[in-house]
N, C-alpha and C positions, 0 to 999 in steps of 0.2 A: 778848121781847128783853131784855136784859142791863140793866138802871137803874145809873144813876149817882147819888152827889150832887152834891145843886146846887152849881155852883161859881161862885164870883165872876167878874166880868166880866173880861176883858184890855182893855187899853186898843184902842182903835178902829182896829189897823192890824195886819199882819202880820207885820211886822218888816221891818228894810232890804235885807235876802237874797231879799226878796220879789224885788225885782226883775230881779236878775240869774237867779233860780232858774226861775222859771214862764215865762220869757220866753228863756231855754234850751231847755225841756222841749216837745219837741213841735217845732219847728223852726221854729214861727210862723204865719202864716198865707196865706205866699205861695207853698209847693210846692203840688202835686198833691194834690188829696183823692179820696177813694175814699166812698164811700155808706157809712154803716151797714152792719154786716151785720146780718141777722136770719135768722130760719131762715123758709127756706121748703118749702112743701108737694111732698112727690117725685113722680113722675109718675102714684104711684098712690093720692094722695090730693087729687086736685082736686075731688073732690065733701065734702071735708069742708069744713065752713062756719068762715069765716074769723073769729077772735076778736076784739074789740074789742081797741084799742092803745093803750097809755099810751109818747108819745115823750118822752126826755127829752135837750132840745137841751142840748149845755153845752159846756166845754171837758178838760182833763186831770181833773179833780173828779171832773167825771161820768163819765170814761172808766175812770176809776182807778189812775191811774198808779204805776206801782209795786204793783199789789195784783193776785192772783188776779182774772179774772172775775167769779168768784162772791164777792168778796168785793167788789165795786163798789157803790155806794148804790144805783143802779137793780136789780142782782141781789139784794140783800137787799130792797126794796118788792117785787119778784116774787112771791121767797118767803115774805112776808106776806100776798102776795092770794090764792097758793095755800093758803097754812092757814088762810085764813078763807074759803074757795069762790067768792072772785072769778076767774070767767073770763075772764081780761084778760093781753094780754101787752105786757108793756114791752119796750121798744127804745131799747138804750143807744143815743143819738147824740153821743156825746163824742169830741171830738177836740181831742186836745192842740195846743196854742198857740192854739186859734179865738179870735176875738173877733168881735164883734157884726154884724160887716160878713161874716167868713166864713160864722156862722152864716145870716145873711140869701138867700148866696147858695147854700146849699146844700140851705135850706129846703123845697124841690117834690120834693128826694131821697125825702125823710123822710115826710112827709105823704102818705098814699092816705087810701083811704075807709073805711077799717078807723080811724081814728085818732080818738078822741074826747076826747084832753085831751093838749096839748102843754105840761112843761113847761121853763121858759126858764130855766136857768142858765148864762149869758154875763153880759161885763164886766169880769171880771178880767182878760184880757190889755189890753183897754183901758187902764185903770187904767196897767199895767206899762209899758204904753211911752208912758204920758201923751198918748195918743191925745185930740182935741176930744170933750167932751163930747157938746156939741151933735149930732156924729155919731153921735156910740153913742145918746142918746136915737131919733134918727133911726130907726137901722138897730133898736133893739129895740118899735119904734112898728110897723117895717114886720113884721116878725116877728109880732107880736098881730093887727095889721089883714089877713094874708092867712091865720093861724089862724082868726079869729072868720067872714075869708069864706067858710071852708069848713064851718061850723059846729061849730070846736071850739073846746073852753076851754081856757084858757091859765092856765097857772099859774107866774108869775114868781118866781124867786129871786132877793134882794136880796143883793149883793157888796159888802164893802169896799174901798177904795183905799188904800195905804201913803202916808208920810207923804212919799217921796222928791221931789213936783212941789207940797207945800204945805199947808196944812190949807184955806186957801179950796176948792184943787181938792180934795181927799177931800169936804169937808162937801159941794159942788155933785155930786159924784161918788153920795154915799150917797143926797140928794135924789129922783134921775132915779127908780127902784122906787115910791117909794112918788105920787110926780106919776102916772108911768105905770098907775099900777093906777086910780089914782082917776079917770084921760081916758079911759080903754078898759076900765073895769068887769072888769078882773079878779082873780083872788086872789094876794094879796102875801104871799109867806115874807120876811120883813123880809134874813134873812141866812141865808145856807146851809148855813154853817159857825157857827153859833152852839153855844156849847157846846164847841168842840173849837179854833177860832183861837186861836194864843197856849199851847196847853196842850202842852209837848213830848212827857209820855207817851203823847199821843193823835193824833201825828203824825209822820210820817218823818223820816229824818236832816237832811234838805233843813227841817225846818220848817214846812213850806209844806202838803205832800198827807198828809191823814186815813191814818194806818196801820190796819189791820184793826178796831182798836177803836174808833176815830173815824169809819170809813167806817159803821160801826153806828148809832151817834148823829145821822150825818147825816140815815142812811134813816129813823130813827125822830122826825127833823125834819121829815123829808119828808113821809113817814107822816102826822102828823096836820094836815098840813094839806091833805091830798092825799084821804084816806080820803073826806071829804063830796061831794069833787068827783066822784068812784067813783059814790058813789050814788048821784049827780043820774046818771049819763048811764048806768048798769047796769043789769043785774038779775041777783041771783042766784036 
């Protein structure tokens, strides 16, 4: 995959467009939702044995708004598993506008028995419409506690919050990830979008969603923190 140089940090927020943009995009989270799709087996392949699955919960991010499919963060980790002979299939579960509470309810969609590492990228619509904290920690508590009861690992992505409801609420906001990892023992990506928030070459007109070159950076964020959890629960 494609290196960059290191770039200097942007300040800790997304910009003030944040909020009108991603709280547009996707409708919110109070129409109808529809399951993931994934591909399933046609009627004449029920005796092939089902692959392990990497779910990755999130919102427009993870769906890829604005991008091809195949240029989505979850479709480039695919295509890394497949060029290194991991037999494992990811399933995008991104849906634009979700926040912590849709994901929560949508959660039993997503999760079968095929599924051995869910990860959690939700919290930015939170953020956006200055939703309580205290709930989002909530609903991303309940998300970890009914992954780990099924015995998979969870791997949380950490989100920024813009500066539009206060720097008290972003700093308690950025807080919640790394609390959460350390109460329910799982693996913490500090931030999702590290590398690519703030940098406009590396994002859409909006600002806000990873354009094709970004959405790369992300996966290859993803990627290394993801690759060791692979091989706890794999084999090739």
């Amino acid at each position: 995959m494609t290196k960059r140089a290191t770039r200097a940090r942007p300040g800790r927020w997304l910009g003030p467009v944040l909020l009108a943009t991603l709280a547009a995009c996707g409708g919110g989270s109070g129409g109808p939702r529809q399951a993931p799709a994934t591909s399933r087996p046609g009627p004449f392949d029920t005796a092939a044995p089902a692959r392990p699955k990497i779910v990755m919960l999130g919102d427009s991010l993870t769906a890829g708004l604005g991008l091809l499919q195949s240029q989505a963060y979850p479709a480039l980790v695919q295509q890394r598993l497949d060029q290194l002979g991991y037999d494992v299939e990811v399933v995008n579960a991104g849906v634009s506008g979700d926040t912590t509470a849709g994901g929560l309810r949508r959660l039993d969609w997503v999760l079968d028995d095929q599924v051995r590492i869910l990860v959690v990228a939700l919290g930015g619509n939170d953020a956006l419409r200055g939703l309580s904290i205290d709930a989002m920690k909530q609903n991303l508590a309940g998300i970890i506690e009914r992954a780990q009861a099924r015995g998979v690992a969870v791997l949380l992505a950490g989100m920024e919050a813009p500066p539009n409801f206060g720097q008290q609420y972003a700093a308690r906001f950025r807080q919640v990830y790394p609390e959460l990892a350390r109460e329910h023992h799982v693996t913490l990506l500090p931030f999702l979008l590290a590398g690519v928030a703030g940098y406009p070459d590396l994002n859409q007109a909006d600002g806000i969603h990873p354009n094709a070159e970004g959405a790369q950076i992300v996966a290859d964020t993803v990627w290394r923190v993801l690759q060791p959890m692979v091989d706890n629960v794999t084999e090739r």
